[in-house]
C-alpha positions in Angstrom: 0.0 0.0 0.0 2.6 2.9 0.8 4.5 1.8 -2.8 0.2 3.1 -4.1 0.5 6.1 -1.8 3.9 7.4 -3.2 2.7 7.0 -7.3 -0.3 9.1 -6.4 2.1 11.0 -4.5 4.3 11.3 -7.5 1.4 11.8 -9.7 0.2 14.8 -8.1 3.6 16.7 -7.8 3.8 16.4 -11.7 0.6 17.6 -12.6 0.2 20.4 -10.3 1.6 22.9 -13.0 -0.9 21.2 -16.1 -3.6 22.0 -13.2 -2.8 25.6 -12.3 -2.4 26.4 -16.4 -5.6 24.7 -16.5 -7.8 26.4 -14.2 -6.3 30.0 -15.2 -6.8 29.5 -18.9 -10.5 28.2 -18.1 -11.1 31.5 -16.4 -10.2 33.5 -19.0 -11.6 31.9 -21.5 -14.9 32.8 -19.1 -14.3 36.1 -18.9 -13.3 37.0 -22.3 -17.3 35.3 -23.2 -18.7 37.3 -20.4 -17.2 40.7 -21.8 -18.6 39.8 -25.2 -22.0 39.1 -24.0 -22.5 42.4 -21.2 -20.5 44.7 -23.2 -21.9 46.1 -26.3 -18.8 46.3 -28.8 -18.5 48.7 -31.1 -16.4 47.5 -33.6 -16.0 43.8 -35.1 -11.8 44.1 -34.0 -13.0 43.9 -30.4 -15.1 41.0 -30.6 -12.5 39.6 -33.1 -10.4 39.8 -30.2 -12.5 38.7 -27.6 -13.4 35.9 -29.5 -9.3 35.2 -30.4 -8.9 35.0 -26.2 -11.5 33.0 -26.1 -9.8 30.5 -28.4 -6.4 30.9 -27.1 -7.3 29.9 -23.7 -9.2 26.4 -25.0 -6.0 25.9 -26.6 -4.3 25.9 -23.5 -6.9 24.5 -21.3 -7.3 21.5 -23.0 -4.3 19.7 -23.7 -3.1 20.5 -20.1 -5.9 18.8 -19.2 -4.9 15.9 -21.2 -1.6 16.2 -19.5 -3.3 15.4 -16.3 -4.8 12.5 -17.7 -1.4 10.9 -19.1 0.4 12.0 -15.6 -2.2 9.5 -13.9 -2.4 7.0 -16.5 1.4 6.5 -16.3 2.0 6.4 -12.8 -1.6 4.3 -11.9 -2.8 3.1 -15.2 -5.1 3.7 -17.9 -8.6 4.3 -15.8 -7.0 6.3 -13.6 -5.8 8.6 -16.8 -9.2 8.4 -17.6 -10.7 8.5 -14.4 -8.6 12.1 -13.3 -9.2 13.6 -16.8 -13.3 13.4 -16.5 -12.6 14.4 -12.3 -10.5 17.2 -13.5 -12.5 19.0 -16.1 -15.4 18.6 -13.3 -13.5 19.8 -10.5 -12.0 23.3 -12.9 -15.5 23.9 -13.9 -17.3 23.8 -10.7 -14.4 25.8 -9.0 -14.4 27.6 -11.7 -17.9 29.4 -11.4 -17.5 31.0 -7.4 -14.4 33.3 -9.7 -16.4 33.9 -12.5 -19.8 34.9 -10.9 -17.8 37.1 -8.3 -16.1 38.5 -11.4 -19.2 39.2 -13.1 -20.8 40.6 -10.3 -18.3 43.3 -9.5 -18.5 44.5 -12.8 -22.1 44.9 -12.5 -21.3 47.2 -9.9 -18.7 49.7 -11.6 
């Protein structure tokens, strides 16, 4: 059991980074969709660019999430690759929303 403990262990060191790129890409990819909706742009450059954000930070939150996924499935296998990659998206979206909501919030208030 302790040999278990230290490949988990080991498998959470590595992909600590893949998570933090993960959940801060996520949230601007959020936030560069709520601008678009509550603002009313202007020009077509700034929802090209809100739009090129957007895209940009699904580039990066994605395969970091697959990252993840390979971390696990190296160190424990490949249901636990599996098993972290579907626990991961879950677990960036839901703590995803308390940031986003406050975010959207605060603006409604400036």
């Amino acid at each position: 059991m302790p040999h278990f403990v230290l490949m988990i262990r080991e498998a959470f060191n590595e992909s600590a980074n893949y998570l933090t790129w993960s959940f801060y890409s996520l949230i601007t990819a959020y936030v560069s969709i709520a601008l678009l909706e509550k603002n009313n742009f202007k020009t077509g450059f700034d929802k090209f660019i809100s739009k090129l954000v957007f895209l940009i930070s699904m580039f990066i939150f994605i395969p970091n999430i697959w990252f993840i996924s390979l971390v696990f499935g190296d160190k424990l296998g490949s249901f636990a690759g599996f098993a972290s990659f579907v626990i991961c998206l879950l677990m960036l979206m839901l703590n995803s929303v308390p940031a986003i909501t406050g975010l959207v919030d605060k603006k409604k208030d400036l």
